[in-house]
N, C-alpha and C positions, 0 to 999 in steps of 0.2 A: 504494500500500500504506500502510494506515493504521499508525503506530507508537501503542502503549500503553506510556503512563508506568510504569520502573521504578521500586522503590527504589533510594535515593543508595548503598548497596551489595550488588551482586549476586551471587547463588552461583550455581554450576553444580553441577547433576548429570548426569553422565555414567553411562554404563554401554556398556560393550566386553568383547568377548572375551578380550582381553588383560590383564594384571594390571596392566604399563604403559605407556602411549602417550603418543607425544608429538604435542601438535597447536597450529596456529596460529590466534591468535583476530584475528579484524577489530572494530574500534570505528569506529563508526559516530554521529553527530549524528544529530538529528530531519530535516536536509532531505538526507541520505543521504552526506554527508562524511563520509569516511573520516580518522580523527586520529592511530589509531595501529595500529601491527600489531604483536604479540607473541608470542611462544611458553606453553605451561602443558604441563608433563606431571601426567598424571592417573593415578589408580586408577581401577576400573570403581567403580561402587555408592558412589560416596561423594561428597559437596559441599567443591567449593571455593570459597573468593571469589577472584574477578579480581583480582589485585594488581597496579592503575593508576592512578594521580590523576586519567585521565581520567574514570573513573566517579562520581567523586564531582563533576564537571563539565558534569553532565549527560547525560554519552555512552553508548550503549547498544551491547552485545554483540549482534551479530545474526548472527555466521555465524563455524563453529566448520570445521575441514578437518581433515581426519588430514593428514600429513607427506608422503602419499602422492598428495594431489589428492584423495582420496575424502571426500562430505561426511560428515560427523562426526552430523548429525540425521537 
């Protein structure tokens, strides 16, 4: 799986049925290292940035899970 270059800070958009969820993000390197795992709770319909020093390290967001094991994409 080819990875496409972010910007140095990135946002999410979400949208959920619920007004708010909490869900675990995985950060991920270009050769598929995992560096950190975090929590975000979100609103549906609205942008957040990831608040981590690892993104500005290069590292990319690639996979987003509800609380519940269910994927989030």
């Amino acid at each position: 799986m080819d990875f496409i270059p972010k910007p140095r800070l990135m946002f999410l958009k979400l949208a959920f049925p619920k007004k708010v969820s909490r869900f675990f993000y995985q950060i991920y390197d270009l050769n598929g290292r995992r560096y950190d795992v975090g929590k975000a709770t979100v609103s549906p319909s609205k942008v957040y940035p990831i608040s981590t020093d690892n993104l500005h390290k290069g590292y990319y967001l690639i996979n987003i899970r509800h609380q519940s094991g269910k994927k989030g994409f």
